[in-house]
C-alpha positions in Angstrom: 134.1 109.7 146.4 132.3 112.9 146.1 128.4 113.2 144.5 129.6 114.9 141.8 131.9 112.0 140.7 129.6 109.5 141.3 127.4 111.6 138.8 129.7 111.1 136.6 130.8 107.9 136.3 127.3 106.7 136.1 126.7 107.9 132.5 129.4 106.2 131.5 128.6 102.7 133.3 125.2 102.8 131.4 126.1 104.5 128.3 128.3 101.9 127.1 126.3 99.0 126.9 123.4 101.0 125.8 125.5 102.3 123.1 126.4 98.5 122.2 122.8 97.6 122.4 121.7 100.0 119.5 124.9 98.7 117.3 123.3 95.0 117.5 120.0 95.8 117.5 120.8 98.0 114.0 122.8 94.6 113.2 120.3 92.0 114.2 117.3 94.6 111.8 119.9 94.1 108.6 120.6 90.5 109.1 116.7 90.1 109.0 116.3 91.4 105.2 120.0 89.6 104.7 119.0 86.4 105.3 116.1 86.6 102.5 112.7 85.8 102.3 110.6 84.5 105.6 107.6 85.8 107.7 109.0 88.8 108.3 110.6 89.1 104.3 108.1 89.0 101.6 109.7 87.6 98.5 110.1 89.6 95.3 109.8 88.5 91.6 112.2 89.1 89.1 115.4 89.0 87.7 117.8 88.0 90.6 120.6 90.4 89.1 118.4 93.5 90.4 118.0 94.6 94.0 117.2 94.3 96.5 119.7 91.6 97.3 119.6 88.7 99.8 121.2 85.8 100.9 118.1 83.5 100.2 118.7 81.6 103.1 115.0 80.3 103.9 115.5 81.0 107.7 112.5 79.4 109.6 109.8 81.2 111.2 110.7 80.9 115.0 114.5 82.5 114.0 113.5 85.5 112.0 110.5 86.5 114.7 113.1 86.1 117.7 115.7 88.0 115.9 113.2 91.1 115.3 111.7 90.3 118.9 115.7 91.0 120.0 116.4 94.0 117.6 112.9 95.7 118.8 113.9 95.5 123.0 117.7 96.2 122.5 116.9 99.0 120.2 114.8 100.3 122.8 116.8 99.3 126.2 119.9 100.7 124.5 118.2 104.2 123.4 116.3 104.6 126.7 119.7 103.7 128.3 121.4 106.5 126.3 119.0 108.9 126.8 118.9 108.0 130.7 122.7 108.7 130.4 122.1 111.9 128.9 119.7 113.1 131.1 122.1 112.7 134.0 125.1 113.9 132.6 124.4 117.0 130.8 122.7 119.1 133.4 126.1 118.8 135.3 127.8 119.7 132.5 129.7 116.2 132.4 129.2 115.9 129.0 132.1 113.9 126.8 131.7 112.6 123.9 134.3 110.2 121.7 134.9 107.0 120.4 134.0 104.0 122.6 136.8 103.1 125.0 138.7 106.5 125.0 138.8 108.6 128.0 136.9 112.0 128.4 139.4 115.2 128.4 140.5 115.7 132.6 137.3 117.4 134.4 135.0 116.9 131.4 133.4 113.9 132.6 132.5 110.1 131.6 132.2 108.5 128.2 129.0 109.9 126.2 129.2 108.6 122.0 129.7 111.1 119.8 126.8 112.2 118.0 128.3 112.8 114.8 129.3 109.2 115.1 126.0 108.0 115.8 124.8 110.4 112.5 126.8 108.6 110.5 125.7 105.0 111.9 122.7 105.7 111.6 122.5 107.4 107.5 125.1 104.3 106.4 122.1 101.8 107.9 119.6 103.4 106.1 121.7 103.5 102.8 122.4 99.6 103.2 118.8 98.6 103.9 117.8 100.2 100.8 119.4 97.2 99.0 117.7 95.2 101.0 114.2 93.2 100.9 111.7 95.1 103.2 111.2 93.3 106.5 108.1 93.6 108.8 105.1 94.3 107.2 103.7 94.1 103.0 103.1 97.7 102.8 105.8 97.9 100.2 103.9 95.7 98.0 100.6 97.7 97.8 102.8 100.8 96.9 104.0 98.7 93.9 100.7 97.4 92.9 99.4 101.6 93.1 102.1 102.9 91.0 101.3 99.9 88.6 97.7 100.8 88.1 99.0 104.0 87.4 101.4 103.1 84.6 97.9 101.2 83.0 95.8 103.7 83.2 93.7 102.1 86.3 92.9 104.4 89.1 94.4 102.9 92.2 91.6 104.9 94.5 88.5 103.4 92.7 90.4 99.9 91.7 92.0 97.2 94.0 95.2 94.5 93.0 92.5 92.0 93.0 91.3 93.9 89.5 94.8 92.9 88.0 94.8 89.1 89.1 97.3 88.5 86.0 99.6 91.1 86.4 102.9 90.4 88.2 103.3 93.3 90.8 99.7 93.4 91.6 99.1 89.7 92.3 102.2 90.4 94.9 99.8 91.9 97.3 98.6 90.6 100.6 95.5 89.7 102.5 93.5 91.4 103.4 94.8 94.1 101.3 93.9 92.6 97.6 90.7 94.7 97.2 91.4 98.2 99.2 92.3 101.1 97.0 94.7 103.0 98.1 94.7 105.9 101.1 97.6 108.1 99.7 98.1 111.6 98.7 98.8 112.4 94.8 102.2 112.9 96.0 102.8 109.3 97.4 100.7 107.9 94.0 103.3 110.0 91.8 106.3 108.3 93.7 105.0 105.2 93.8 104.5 105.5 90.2 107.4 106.9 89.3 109.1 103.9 90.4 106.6 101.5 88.7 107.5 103.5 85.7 111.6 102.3 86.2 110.4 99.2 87.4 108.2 97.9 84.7 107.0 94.5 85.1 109.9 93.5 88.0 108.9 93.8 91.4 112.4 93.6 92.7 113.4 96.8 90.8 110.3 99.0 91.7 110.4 97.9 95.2 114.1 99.2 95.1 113.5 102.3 93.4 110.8 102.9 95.9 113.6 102.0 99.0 116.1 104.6 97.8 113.5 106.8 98.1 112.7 106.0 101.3 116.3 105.8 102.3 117.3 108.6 100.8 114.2 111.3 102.8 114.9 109.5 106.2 118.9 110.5 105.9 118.3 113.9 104.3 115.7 114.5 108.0 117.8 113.4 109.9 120.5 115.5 108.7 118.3 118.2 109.0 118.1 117.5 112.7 121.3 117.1 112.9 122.5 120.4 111.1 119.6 122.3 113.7 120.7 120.8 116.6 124.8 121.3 116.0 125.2 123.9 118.3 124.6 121.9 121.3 126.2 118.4 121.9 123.5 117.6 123.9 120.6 118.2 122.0 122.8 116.6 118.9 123.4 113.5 120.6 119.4 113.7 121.5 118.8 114.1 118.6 120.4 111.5 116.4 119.1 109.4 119.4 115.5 110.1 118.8 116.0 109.6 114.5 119.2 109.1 112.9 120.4 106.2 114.9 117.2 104.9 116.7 116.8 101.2 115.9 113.3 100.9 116.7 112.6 103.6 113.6 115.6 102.3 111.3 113.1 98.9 111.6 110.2 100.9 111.0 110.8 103.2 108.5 113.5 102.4 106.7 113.4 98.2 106.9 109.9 98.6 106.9 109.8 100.9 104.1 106.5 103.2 104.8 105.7 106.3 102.8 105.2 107.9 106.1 109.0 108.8 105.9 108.8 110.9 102.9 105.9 112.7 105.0 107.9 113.2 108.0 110.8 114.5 105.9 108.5 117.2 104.4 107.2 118.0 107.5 110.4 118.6 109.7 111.9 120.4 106.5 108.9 122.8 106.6 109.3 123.6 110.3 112.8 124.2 110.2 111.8 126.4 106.8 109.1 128.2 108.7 111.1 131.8 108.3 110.6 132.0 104.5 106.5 131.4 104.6 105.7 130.6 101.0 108.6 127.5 101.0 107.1 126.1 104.8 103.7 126.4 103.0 104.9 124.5 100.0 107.0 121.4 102.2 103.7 121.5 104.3 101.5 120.8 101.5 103.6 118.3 99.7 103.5 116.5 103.5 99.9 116.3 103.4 100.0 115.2 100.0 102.0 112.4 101.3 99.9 111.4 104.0 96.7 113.4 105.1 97.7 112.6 108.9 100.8 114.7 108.6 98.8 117.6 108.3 98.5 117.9 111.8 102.5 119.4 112.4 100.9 122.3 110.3 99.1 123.7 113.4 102.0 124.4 114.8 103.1 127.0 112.5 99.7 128.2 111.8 99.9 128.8 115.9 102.9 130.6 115.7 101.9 132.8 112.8 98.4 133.8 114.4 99.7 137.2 114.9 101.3 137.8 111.9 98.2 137.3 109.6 99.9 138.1 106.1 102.5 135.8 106.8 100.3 132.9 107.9 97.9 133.9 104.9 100.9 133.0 102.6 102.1 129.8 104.0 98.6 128.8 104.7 97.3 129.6 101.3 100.5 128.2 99.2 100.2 124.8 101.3 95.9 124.8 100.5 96.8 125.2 96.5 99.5 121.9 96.5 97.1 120.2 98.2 94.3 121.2 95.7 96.1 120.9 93.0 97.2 117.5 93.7 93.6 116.1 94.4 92.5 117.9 91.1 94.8 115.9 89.4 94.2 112.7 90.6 90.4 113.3 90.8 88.1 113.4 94.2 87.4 109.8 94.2 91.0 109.4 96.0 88.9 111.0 98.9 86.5 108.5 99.8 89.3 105.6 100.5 90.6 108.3 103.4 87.0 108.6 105.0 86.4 104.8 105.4 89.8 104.2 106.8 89.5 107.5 109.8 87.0 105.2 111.4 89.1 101.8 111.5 90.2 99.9 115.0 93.7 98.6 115.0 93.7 95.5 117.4 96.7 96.8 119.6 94.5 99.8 120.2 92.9 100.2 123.5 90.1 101.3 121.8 89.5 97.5 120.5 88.8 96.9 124.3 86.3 99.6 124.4 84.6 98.0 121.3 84.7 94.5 122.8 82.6 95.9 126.5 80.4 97.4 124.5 79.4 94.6 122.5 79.5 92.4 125.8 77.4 95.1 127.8 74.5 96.2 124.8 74.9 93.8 122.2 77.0 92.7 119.5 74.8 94.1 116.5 77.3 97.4 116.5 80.6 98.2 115.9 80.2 101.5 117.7 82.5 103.2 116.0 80.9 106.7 116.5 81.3 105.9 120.1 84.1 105.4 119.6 85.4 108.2 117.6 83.3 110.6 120.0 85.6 108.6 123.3 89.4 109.0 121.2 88.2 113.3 120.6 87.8 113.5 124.1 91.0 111.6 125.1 92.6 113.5 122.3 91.6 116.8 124.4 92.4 115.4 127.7 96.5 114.3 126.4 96.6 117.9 124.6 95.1 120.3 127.3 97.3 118.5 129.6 100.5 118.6 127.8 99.8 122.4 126.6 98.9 123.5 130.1 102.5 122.3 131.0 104.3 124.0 128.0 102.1 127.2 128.7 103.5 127.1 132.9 106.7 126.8 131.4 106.8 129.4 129.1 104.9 132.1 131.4 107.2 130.9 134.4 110.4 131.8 132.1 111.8 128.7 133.2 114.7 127.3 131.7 113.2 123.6 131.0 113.9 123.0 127.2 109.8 123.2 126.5 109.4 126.3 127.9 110.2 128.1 124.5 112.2 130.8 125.8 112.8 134.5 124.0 109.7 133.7 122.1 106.2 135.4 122.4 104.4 132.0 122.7 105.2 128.6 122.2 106.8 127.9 119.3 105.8 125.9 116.0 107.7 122.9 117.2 106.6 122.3 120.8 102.8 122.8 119.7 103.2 120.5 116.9 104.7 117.4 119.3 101.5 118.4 121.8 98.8 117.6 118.7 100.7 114.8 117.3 101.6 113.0 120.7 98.0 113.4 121.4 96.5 112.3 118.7 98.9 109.5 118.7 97.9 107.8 122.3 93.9 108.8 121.5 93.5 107.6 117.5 91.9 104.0 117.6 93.5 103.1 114.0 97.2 103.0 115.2 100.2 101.2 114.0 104.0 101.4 115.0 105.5 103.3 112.1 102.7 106.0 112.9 105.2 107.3 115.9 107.7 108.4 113.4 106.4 111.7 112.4 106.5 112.9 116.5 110.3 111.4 116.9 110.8 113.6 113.5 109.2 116.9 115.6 110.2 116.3 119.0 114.1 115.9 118.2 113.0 119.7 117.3 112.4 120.4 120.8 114.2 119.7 124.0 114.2 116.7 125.9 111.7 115.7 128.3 109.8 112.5 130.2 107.8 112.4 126.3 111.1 110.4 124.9 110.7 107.7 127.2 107.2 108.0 126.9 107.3 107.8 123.3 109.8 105.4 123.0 107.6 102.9 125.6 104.8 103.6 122.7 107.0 102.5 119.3 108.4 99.9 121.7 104.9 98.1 122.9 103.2 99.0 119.3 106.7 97.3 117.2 106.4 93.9 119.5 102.3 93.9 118.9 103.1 93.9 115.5 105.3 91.1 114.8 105.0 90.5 112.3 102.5 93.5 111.2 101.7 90.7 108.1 98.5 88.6 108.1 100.6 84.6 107.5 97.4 82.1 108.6 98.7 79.8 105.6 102.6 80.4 107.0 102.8 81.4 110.2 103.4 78.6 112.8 100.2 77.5 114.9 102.2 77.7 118.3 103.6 81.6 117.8 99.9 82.5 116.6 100.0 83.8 120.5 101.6 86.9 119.0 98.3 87.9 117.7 96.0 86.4 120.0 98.1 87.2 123.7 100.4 90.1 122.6 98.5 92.1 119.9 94.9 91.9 121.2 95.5 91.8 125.1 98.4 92.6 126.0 99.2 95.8 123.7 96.1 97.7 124.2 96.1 97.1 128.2 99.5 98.4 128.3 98.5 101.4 126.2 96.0 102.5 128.0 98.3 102.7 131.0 101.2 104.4 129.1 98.1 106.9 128.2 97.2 107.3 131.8 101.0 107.6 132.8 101.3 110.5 130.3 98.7 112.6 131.7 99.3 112.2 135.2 103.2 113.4 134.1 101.7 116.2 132.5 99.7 117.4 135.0 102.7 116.6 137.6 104.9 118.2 136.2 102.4 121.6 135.7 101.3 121.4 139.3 105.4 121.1 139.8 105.9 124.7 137.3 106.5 127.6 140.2 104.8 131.2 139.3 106.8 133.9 138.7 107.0 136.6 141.9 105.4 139.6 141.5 108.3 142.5 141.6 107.9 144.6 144.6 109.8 147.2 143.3 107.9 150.6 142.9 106.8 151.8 139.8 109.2 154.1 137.7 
């Protein structure tokens, strides 16, 4: 058997059951909101005729966290599989795709799944868990509750749900969430009321007006992706890998139901729109007007554009007036909720470890969070010096590694955009899994690299910290409270600050890796 066979039969062996593993774990994410209300569920009021629908089936506690404990490592094993597959497969050029069983064309290679399959997996999953309750976290509720202040004249960035105690959306929130206003853009506030609006006083028909929503921007990015990347089965397949059909985000996003996906849909749109300046500008300011975080895929244009100043004046200066223009409207208290939460430590963060030495070694009478938020600007350098000095080798090497941004005077918009969000990703201390969907959206954008498994490692250690990402004391069994105590607070942040380490020794590996280009000896014309 030569090398080059045994090349490729291996995609094949591993591509299979990695394929299989995504299909259950999407399976195992819809049974979840299926089966009804539980920890992971939280139940809806109102008329039982509107959706979301569900089986009501009461599952206990220990069933519905193994099942999401399942969907969360098959998702992953089964996309890093495929990816793995990839990887070894296309640089050959043993690249064939098809339906599951059949057998690639003579000479073309082994078994890869079609992407265009996977596409369509992955939008029809989306679709059905729109009529589904939301699984994972309570998020969805506090949207509810802030449209419904809005419909009653209360401002939801000065006011709580705990100043509507009688109200029937608002008393739907969760600890510890009762008295926070919210930390949205005008843009999120306007959906959220828009669907409170539909709604009315039924929190089954504004959470479902909310899900199609959500449903509906994840599909539309990932056919954006998808519709980018066409040209290149490949990249396609890597692609609808990284969004369209990745489980861990299908549980995220779209069970999970986070305005972040609007966000990331107006971001990807505006980087694929970045040839017509005043439309980029205008997706990129609706993005931040989503989410202020998102704002930080605009450098990556604004990089691009640095020598074209009329150009980047326009985009720069439409996406400035949404963004004004939205916080006019809703007023500048909806600032202040933003500048309390930029200083927050999640638990799964490794930062949370720095806090705790801190407090051991000095004292306990500080939080140190300006320590703190001095430490994650320097790690935040340290991740994006390292990853841009790699892109820059590649690109001045004119390599042909899919970051090196060739036929272009610099890197592009994309690849810069993955380097700040990545980075500020593995250095924020205020962290939670479905913040990793906005640099899946970007880096499907780019070509593949070590930062998919990287990345995928991330969602996948963040997604089991945070299960279920729901505070339960008065629900949640006392012998799986080790989730929070083991898993969340020890074991996450540990393995995050490796997965941090590992990422900058890759970067500067792979740089010290990048050879120069020869000086030409030829003589001068």
């Amino acid at each position: 058997m030569t090398s080059e066979t045994r090349r490729g039969k291996a995609p094949g062996r591993l591509a299979q059951p990695a394929t299989a593993a995504i299909g259950a774990s999407i399976l195992l994410t819809i049974a979840i909101g299926l089966m009804g209300p539980s920890v992971l569920v939280p139940a809806l009021s109102g008329p039982a005729w509107q959706p979301p629908y569900s089986l009501h089936l009461d599952p206990g506690p220990h069933l519905v966290v193994g099942l999401a404990a399942a969907a969360i490592v098959l998702g992953a094993l089964g996309s890093l599989g495929l990816l793995l597959a990839l990887t070894r497969a296309s640089p050959s050029g043993l690249l064939a795709t098809g339906p599951p069983g059949a057998e690639p064309p003579s000479g073309a290679g082994q078994w890869l799944p079609d992407p265009r399959l996977l596409v369509r997996l992955g939008c029809l999953a989306a679709a059905l868990l729109a009529f589904l309750p939301p699984s994972g976290s309570g998020d969805h509720l506090n949207y509810a509750a802030y449209g419904r202040m809005v419909t009653l004249g209360v401002n939801p960035y000065t006011h709580g749900a705990v100043d509507l105690p009688t109200d029937p959306i608002a008393r739907a929130v969760e600890a510890p969430w009762q008295e926070e206003p919210s930390v949205y853009g005008p843009v999120a506030t306007a959906v959220q009321a828009l669907a409170s609006w539909i709604g009315g006083d039924s929190l089954r028909l504004t959470i479902f007006v909310l899900a199609l929503v959500n449903a509906a921007a994840f599909i539309a990015t990932g056919l954006l992706i998808d519709r980018f990347t066409e040209h290149d089965p490949a990249r396609r397949l890597r692609a609808a890998l990284l969004w369209t059909a990745n489980p861990l985000l299908l549980y995220q996003l779209v069970a999970g139901m986070h305005i972040d996906t609007l966000a990331i849909a107006c971001m990807v749109a505006a980087l694929l729109a970045r040839g017509r300046p005043a439309g980029s500008g205008l997706l990129l300011g609706a993005g931040v007007a989503v989410k202020i975080n998102s704002g930080l895929v605009a450098l990556g244009p604004a990089w691009e554009l640095r020598r074209r100043p009329a150009r980047l004046a326009l985009m720069a200066g439409t996406a400035l007036a949404v963004v004004v223009v939205g916080y006019v409207i809703v007023g500048p208290e909806a600032l202040g909720p933003m500048t309390r939460t930029s200083k927050s430590i999640s638990l799964a963060s490794f930062w949370k470890l720095v806090q705790g030495r801190l407090q051991s070694i000095i004292g306990e009478g500080s939080a140190y969070r300006g320590e703190i938020q001095i430490g994650s600007l320097l790690v935040l350098a340290l991740v994006a010096w390292s990853l841009f000095r790699l892109m820059s080798r590649l690109h001045a090497s004119g390599s042909p590694h899919p970051l090196a941004s060739p036929g272009s005077a610099g890197l592009s918009a994309p690849v810069v955009a993955v380097v700040i969000v990545i980075a500020y990703l593995f250095a924020t201390p205020y962290i939670l899994p479905w913040y990793d969907g906005l640099a899946f959206g970007v880096l499907a954008l780019v070509g593949a690299s070590a930062l998919d498994g990287l990345l995928l490692t991330h969602l996948l250690i963040l997604s089991l910290a945070y299960l279920p990402a729901r505070v339960l004391d008065h629900v949640m069994p006392q012998d799986l409270d080790w989730l929070r105590t083991v898993v969340r607070s020890q074991i996450a942040p540990w393995a995050l600050m490796v997965l941090t380490a590992a990422l900058v020794w890759w970067a500067w590996r792979a740089a010290g890796r990048v050879r120069k280009p020869r000086a030409s000896t030829a003589p001068p014309p």
